[in-house]
C-alpha positions as CSV (number, residue, x, y, z in Angstrom):
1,X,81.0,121.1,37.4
2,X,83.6,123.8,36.7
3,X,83.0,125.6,39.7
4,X,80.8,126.2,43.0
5,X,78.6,128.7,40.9
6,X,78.3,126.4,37.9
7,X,76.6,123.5,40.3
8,X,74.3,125.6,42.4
9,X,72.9,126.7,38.9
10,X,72.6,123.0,37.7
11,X,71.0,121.6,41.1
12,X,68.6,124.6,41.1
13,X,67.1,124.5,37.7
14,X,64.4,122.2,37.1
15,X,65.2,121.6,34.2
16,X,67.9,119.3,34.8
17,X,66.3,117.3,37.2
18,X,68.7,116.7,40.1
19,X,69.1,118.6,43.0
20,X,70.2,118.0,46.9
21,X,69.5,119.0,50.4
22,X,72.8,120.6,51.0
23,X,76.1,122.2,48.5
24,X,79.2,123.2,50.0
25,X,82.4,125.2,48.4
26,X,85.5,125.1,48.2
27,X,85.7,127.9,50.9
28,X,83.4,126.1,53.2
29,X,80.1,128.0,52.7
30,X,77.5,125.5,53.4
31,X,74.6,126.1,50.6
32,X,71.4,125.1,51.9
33,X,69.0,123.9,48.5
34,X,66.3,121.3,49.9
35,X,64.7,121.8,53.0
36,X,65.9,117.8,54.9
37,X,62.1,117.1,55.1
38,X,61.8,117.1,52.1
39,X,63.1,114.8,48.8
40,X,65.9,115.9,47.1
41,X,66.9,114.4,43.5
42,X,70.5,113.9,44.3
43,X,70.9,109.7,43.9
44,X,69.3,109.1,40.7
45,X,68.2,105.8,40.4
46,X,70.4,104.3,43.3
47,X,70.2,101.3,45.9
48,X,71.7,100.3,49.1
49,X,70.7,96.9,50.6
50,X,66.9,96.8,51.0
51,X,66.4,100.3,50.3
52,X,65.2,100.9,46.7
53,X,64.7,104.4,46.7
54,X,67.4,106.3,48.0
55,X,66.4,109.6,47.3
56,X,63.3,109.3,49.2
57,X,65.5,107.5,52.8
58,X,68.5,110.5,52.6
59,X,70.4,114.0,52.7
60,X,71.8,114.1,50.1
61,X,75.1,116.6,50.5
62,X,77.6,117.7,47.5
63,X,80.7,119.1,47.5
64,X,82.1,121.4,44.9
65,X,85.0,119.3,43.6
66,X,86.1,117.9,40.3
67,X,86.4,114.5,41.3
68,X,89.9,114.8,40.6
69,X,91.1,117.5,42.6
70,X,92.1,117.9,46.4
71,X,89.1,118.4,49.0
72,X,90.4,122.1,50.5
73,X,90.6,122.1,54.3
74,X,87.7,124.7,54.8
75,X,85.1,122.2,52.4
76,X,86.2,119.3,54.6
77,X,85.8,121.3,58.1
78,X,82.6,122.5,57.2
79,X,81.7,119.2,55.8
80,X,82.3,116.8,58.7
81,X,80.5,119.8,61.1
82,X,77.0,119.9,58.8
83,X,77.3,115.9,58.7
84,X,78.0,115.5,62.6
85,X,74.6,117.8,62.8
86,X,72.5,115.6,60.6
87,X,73.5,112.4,62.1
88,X,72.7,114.0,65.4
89,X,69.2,114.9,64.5
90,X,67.7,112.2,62.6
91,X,69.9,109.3,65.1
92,X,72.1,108.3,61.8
93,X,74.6,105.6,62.3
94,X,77.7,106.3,60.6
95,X,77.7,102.9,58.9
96,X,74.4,105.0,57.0
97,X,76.8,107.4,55.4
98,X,77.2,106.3,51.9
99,X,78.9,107.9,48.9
100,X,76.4,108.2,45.5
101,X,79.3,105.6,44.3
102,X,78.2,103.2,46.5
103,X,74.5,103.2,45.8
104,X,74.7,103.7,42.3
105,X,78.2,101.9,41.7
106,X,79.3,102.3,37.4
107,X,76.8,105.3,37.3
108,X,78.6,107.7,40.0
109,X,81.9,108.0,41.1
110,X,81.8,110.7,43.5
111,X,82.8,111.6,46.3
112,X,86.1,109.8,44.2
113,X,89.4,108.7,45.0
114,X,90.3,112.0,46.4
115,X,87.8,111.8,49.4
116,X,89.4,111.2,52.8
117,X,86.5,109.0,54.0
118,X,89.0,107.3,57.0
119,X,89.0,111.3,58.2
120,X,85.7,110.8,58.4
121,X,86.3,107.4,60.1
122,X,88.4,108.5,62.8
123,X,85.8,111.6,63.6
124,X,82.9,108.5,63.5
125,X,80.9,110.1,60.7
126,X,81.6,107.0,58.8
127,X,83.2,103.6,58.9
128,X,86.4,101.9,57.8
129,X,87.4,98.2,57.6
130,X,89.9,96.4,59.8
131,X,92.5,94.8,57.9
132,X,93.5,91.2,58.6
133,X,93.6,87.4,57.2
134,X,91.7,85.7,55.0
135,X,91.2,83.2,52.5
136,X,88.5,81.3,50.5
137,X,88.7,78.9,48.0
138,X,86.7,81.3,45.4
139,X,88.4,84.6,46.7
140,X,86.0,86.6,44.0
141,X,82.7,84.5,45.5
142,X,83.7,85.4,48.8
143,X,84.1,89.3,48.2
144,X,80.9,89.2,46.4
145,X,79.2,87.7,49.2
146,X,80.6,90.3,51.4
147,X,79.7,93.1,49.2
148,X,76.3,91.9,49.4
149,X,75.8,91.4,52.7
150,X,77.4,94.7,53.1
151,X,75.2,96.7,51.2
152,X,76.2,97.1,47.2
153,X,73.3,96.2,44.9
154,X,73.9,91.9,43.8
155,X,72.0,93.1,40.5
156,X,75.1,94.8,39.6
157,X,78.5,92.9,38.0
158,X,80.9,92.3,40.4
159,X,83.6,94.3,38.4
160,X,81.7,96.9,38.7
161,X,80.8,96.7,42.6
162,X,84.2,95.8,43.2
163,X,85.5,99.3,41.6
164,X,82.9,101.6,43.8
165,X,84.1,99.4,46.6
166,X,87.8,100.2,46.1
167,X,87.5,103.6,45.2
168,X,85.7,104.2,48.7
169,X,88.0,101.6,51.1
170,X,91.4,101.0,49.0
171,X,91.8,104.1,46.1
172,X,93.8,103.8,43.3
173,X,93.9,99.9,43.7
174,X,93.3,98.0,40.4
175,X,93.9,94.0,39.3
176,X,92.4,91.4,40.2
177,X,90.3,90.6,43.5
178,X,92.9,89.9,46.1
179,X,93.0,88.5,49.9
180,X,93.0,92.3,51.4
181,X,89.7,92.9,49.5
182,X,88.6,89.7,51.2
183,X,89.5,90.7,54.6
184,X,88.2,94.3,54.2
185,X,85.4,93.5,52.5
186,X,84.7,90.5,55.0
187,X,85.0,92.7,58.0
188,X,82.8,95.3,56.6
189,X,80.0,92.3,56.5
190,X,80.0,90.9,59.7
191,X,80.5,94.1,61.4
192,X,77.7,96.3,59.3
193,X,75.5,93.7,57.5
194,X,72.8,95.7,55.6
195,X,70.2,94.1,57.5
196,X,71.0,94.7,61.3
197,X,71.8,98.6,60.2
198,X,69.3,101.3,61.1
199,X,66.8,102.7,58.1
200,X,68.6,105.4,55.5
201,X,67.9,108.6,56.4
């Protein structure tokens, strides 16, 4: 949306069928919409691992952004303090904080490139991969395995899976599957397969 004002509007009318729990400006005013006990319509028809229904295993937060331009200091600070609070009371794991372009990967791209998710990393709201060797015979068989095992939905293309992958753990990279996306995308599976990770919330 164009503005703070201009997405409030849209995630409050019902018309338009999407809403979420939380929306925070570019100032850092954190926008309370959807009480957390209840379902917010902020997914769409998105899927991580197991879990079918997104919308009804989440908080769902956006931020007033573009997609395109910089995340302002006060959005981030105000971000990472609501998110620390949420993963505090309903005992979220940080490899549970997803972007909507990871459970609905080709349909959303937000958060985007932009998005400082190893900020988030560092503070542990959130994960990052640890870089280091590998190889396969089938590099691209390998990553999709990983992506799997990870989380990303195996009913969508691997192109497409591979893109909401990058544009979360290496932005602005493009080409053809390579031996980093391997090793991130490796570590990211046996350190956080879908299965051993705690229930969305």
């Amino acid at each position: 949306m164009a503005d703070c004002a201009a997405a409030e509007r849209v995630l409050c009318s019902p018309e338009t069928e999407v809403s979420a729990h939380y929306l925070i400006s570019p100032h850092g005013e954190v926008i309370p919409l959807v009480e957390e006990t209840d379902r917010a319509w902020h997914a769409g028809a998105g899927r991580w691992g197991g879990v079918t229904d997104v919308n009804s295993r989440s908080i769902g937060i956006e931020l007033s952004n573009t997609g395109y331009a910089p995340f302002s200091a006060q959005l981030m600070n105000a971000f990472e303090e609501l998110l620390g609070q949420i993963m505090h009371r309903w005992s979220i794991p940080p490899e549970r904080v997803i972007a909507h372009s990871d459970c609905a990967p080709g349909r959303k791209i937000d958060p985007g490139f932009r998005f400082d998710w190893h900020r988030l990393a560092r503070s542990g709201l959130s994960i990052w991969p640890q870089a280091g060797m590998a190889s396969a015979k089938d590099v691209a068989q390998a990553v999709d395995a990983a992506l799997t095992v990870f989380g990303y939905d195996p009913a969508v293309p691997f192109e497409t899976r591979l893109a909401a992958f990058r544009l979360r753990f290496r932005p602005r990279m493009s080409g053809p599957v390579d031996a980093v996306d391997l090793a991130l995308a490796g570590d990211l599976a046996k350190r956080f397969p879908v299965d051993r990770q705690a229930p969305s919330a």
